[in-house]
C-alpha positions as CSV (number, residue, x, y, z in Angstrom):
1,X,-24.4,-141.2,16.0
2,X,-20.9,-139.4,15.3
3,X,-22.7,-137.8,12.0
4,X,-25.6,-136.2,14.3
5,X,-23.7,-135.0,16.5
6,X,-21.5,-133.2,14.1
7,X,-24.7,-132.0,12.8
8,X,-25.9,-130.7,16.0
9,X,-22.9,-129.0,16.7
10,X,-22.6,-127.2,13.1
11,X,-26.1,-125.9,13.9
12,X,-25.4,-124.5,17.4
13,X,-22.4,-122.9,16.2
14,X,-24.5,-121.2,12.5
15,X,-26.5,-120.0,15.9
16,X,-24.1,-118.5,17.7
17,X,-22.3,-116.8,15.1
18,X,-25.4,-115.2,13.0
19,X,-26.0,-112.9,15.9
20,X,-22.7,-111.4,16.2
21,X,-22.2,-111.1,12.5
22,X,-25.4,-108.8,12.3
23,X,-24.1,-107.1,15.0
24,X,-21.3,-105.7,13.8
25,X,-23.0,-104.7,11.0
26,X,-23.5,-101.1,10.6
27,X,-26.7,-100.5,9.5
28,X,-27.4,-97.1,7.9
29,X,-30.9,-95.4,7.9
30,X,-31.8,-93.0,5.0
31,X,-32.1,-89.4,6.1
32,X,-35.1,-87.6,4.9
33,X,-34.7,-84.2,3.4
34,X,-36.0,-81.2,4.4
35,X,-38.6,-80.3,2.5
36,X,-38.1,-76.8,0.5
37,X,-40.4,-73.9,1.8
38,X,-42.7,-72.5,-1.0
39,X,-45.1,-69.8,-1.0
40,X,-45.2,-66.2,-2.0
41,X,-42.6,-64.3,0.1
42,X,-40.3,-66.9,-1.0
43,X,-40.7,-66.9,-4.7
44,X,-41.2,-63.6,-4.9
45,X,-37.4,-63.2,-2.6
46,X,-35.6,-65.6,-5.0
47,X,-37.4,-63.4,-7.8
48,X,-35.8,-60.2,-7.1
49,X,-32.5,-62.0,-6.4
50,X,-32.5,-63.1,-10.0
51,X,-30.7,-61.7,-12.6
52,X,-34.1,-60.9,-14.9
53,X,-35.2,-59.0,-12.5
54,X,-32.4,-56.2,-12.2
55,X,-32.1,-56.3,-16.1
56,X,-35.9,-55.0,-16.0
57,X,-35.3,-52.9,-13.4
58,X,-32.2,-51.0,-15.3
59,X,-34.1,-50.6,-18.4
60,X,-37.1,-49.1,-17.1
61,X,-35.1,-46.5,-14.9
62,X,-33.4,-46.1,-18.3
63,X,-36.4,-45.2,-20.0
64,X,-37.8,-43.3,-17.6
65,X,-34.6,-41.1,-17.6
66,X,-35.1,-40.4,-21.5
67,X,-38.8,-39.6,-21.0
68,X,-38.2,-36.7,-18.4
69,X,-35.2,-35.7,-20.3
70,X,-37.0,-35.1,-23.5
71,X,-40.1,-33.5,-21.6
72,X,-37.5,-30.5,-20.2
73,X,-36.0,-30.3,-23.4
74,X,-39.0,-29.7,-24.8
75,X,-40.3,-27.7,-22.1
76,X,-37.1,-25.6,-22.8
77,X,-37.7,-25.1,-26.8
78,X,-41.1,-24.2,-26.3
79,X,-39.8,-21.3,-24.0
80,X,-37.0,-20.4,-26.0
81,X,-39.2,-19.7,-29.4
82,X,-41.7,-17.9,-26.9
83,X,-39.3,-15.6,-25.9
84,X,-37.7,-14.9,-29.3
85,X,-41.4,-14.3,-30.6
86,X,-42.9,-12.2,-27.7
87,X,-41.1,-9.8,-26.5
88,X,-43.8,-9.7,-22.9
89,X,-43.1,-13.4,-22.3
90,X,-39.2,-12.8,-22.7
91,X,-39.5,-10.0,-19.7
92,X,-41.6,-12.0,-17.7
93,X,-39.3,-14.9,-17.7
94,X,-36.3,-12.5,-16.8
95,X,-38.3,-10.4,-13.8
96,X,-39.1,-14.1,-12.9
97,X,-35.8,-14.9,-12.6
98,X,-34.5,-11.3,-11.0
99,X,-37.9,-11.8,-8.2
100,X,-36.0,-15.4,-7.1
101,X,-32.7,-14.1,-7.0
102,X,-33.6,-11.0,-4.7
103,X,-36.4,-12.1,-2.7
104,X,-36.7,-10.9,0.6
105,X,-37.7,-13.9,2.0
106,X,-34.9,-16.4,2.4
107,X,-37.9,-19.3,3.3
108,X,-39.6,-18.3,-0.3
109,X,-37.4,-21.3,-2.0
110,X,-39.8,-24.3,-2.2
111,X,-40.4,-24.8,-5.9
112,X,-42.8,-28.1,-5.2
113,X,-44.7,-27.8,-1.9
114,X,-45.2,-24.0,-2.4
115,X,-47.8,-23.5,0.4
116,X,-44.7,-23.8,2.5
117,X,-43.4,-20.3,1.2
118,X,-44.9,-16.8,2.7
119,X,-48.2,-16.6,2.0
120,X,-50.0,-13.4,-0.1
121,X,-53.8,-12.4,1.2
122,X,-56.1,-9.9,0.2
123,X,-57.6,-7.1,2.2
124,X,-60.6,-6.4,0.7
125,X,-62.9,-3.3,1.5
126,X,-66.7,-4.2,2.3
127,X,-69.5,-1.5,2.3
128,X,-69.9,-0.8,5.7
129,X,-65.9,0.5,6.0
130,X,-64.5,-2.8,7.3
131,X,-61.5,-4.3,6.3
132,X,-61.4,-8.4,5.7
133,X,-58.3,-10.3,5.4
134,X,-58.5,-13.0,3.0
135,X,-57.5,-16.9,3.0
136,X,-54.5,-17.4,0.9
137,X,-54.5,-16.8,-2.5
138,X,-50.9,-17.4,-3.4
139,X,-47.3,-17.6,-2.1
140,X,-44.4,-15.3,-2.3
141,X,-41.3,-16.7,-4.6
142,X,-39.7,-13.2,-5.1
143,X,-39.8,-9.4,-5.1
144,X,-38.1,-6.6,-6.1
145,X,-38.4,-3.2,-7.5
146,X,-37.5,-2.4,-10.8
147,X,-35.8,0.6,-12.5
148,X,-39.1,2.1,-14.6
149,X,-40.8,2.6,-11.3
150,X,-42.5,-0.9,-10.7
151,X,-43.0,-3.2,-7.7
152,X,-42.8,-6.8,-9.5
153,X,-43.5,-10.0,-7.3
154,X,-43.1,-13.6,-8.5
155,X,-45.9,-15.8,-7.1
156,X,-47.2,-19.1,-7.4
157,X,-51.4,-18.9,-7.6
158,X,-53.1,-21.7,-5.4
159,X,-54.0,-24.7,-7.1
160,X,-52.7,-23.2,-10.3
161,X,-50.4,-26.1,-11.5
162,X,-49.3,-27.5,-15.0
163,X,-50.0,-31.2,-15.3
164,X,-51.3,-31.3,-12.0
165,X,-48.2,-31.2,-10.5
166,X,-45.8,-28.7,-10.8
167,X,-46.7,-25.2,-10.0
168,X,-46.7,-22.1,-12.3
169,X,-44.7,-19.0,-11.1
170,X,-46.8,-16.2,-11.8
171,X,-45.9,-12.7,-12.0
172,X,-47.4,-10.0,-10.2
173,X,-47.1,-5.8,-11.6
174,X,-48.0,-2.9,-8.9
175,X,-46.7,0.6,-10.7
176,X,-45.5,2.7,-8.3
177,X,-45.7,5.9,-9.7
178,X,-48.5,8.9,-9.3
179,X,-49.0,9.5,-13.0
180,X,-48.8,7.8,-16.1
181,X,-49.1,9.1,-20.1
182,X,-50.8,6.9,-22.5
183,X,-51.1,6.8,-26.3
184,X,-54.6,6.8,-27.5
185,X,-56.1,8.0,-30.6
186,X,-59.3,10.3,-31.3
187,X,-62.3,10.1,-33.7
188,X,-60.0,11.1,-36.1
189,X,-57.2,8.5,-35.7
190,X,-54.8,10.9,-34.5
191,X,-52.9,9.7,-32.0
192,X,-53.1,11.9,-28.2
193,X,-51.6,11.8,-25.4
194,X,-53.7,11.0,-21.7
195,X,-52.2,11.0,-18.5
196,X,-53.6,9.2,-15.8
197,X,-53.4,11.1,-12.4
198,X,-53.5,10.4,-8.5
199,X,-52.5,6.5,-9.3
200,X,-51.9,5.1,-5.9
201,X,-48.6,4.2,-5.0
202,X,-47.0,0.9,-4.3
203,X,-46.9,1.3,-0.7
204,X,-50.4,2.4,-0.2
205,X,-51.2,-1.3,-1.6
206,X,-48.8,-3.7,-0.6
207,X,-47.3,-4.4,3.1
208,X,-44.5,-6.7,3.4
209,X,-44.9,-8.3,7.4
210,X,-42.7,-10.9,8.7
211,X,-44.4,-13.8,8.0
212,X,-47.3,-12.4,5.1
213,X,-47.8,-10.3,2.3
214,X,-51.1,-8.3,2.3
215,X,-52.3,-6.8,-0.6
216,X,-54.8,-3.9,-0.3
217,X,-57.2,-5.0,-3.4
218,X,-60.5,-6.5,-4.0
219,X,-59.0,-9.2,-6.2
220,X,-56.2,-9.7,-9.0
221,X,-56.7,-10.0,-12.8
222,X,-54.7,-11.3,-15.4
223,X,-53.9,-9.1,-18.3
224,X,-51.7,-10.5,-20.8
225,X,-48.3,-12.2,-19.0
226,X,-49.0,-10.3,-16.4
227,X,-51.6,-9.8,-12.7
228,X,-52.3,-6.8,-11.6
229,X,-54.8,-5.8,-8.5
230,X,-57.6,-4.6,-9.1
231,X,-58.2,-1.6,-6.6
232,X,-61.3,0.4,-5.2
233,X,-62.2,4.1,-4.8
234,X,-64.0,5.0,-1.9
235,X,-67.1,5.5,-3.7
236,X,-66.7,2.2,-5.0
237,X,-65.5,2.9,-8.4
238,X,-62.9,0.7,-10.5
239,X,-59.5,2.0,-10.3
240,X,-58.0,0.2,-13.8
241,X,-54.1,-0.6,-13.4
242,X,-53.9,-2.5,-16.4
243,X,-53.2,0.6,-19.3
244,X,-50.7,2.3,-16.7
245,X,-48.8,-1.3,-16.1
246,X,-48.6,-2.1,-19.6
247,X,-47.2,1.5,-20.6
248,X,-45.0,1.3,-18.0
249,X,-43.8,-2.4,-19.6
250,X,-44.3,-1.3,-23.3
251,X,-41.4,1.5,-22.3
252,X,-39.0,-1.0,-20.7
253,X,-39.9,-3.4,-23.9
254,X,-39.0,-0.3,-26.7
255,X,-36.6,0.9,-24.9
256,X,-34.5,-3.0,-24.8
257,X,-35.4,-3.4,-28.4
258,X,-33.5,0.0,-29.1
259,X,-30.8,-0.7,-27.1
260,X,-30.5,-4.3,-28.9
261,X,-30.9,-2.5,-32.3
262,X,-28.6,0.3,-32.0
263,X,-25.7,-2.5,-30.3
264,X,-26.7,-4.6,-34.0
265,X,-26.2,-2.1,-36.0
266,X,-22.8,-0.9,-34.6
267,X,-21.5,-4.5,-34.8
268,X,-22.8,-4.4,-38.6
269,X,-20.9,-1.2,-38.9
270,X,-17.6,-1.9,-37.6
271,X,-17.9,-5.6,-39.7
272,X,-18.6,-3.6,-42.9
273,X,-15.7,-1.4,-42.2
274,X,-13.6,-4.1,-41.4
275,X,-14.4,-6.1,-44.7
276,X,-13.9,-2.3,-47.1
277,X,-10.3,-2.4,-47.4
278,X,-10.5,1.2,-49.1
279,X,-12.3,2.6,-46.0
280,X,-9.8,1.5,-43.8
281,X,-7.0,2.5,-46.1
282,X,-9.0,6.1,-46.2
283,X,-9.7,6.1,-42.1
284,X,-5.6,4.4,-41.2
285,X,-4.6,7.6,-43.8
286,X,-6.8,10.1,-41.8
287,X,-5.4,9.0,-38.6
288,X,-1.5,9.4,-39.4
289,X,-2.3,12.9,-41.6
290,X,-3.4,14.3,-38.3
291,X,-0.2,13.0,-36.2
292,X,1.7,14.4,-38.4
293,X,3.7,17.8,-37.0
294,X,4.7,20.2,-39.0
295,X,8.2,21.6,-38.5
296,X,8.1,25.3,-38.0
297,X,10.6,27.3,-41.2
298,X,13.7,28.3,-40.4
299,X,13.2,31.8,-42.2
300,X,10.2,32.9,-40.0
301,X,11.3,36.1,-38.5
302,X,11.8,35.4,-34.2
């Protein structure tokens, strides 16, 4: 009976104590993560933030900056053997750049969105005596009046782009004067002299106004480099403004190339006599033999 009860009591003690041992335990439960998000914005985020990307990114800007610097390098060859190969293109590029610089317009200075600049309309003449004023045909960039006796505006046609994009600066000839001699020749090849009479003046065909330009002609045609309007008698004949624009032009073009050839041919000169060490020997020699006094004789009678 002793062994039982010791038994017994073992058992009721294992009871008593399992509890409290578990109880003190500390039992830890595994957290569960937080799933990651995924979708588009977020791959597309963590793309951009990754160091592929901005490599790609600074070799195409890279690229992109060598393609439009070769296209206005080329752009500027192609203008510079233009204008050392005709003479017309070379003048229009400079009254180009003379229109810009003294344009009366300070608002004339958009050189992309161009319909923003002052617009230039026709005023046409119809057959019953009434005047109509056109829709724009092209915007002001810059005017002036040159010294052979020409009104010259720089203009940008509508619509009339390069590439679809960037607009070309036309340029725009009104002679202002009331005569005009031209070189022609007869049957027989000789050459004769005509003079056009009772052209009309500048001011009888353009009016500058505060915010247009109106041009008194049935339309404007391009001759060469240049537009020039194309006018209307009251009879309805063709007044023709392109032989007295391009005379006045071929003067301003001879009389530049003389200028640049006599200006050559001194600097040739004064290198050739610079290099002839006998002719400056001959001209240094001339130069002291005439500042040289001569002492008056003693023996001259006073």
């Amino acid at each position: 009976m002793g062994k039982e009860k010791k038994r017994l009591l073992a058992i009721i003690w294992l009871l008593i104590t399992i509890p409290l041992i578990f109880a003190e335990q500390v039992i830890q439960v595994p957290q569960e993560q937080t799933p990651k998000k995924s979708g588009l914005f977020s791959s597309t985020f963590s793309f951009f933030k990754s160091p592929i990307f901005w490599w790609v990114l600074i070799i195409v800007v890279v690229i992109i900056a060598i393609f439009v610097g070769i296209f206005f390098f080329v752009k500027w060859l192609v203008k510079y053997f233009k204008e050392r190969n005709d003479i017309f293109f070379k003048l229009k590029a400079e009254r180009i750049k003379l229109s810009k610089i003294q344009r009366r317009y300070p608002s004339s200075n958009h050189f992309l969105k161009v319909s923003k600049n002052v617009p230039i309309r026709l005023v046409r003449k119809e057959e019953n005596g009434h005047l109509t004023i056109t829709s724009p045909i092209a915007y002001h960039r810059g005017d002036y009046s040159s010294h052979e006796g020409n009104v010259i505006i720089a203009m940008n046609l509508k619509d009339n782009k390069k590439f679809f994009f960037f607009p070309i600066t036309s340029l725009l000839v009104i002679p202002n004067r009331e005569s005009v001699d031209v070189m022609q020749k007869d049957k027989n090849g000789k050459p004769v002299t005509m003079t056009i009479n009772n052209l009309p003046k500048a001011k009888d065909v353009i009016q500058f106004n505060d915010n247009e330009i109106l041009i008194y002609a049935e339309s404007l045609s391009n001759v060469g480099q240049f537009y020039v309007p194309v006018l209307k008698t009251k009879d309805g004949k063709i007044i023709d403004l392109s032989m007295p624009t391009f005379q006045t032009l071929k003067e301003v073009v001879l009389s530049a190339f003389l200028y640049e050839q006599t200006d050559e041919f001194s600097k040739l000169a004064k290198k050739s006599m610079d290099l002839n060490p006998n002719l400056r020997y001959q001209m240094k020699a001339g130069d002291s033999s005439q500042s040289v006094e001569i002492p008056q004789s003693s023996n001259q009678p006073h």
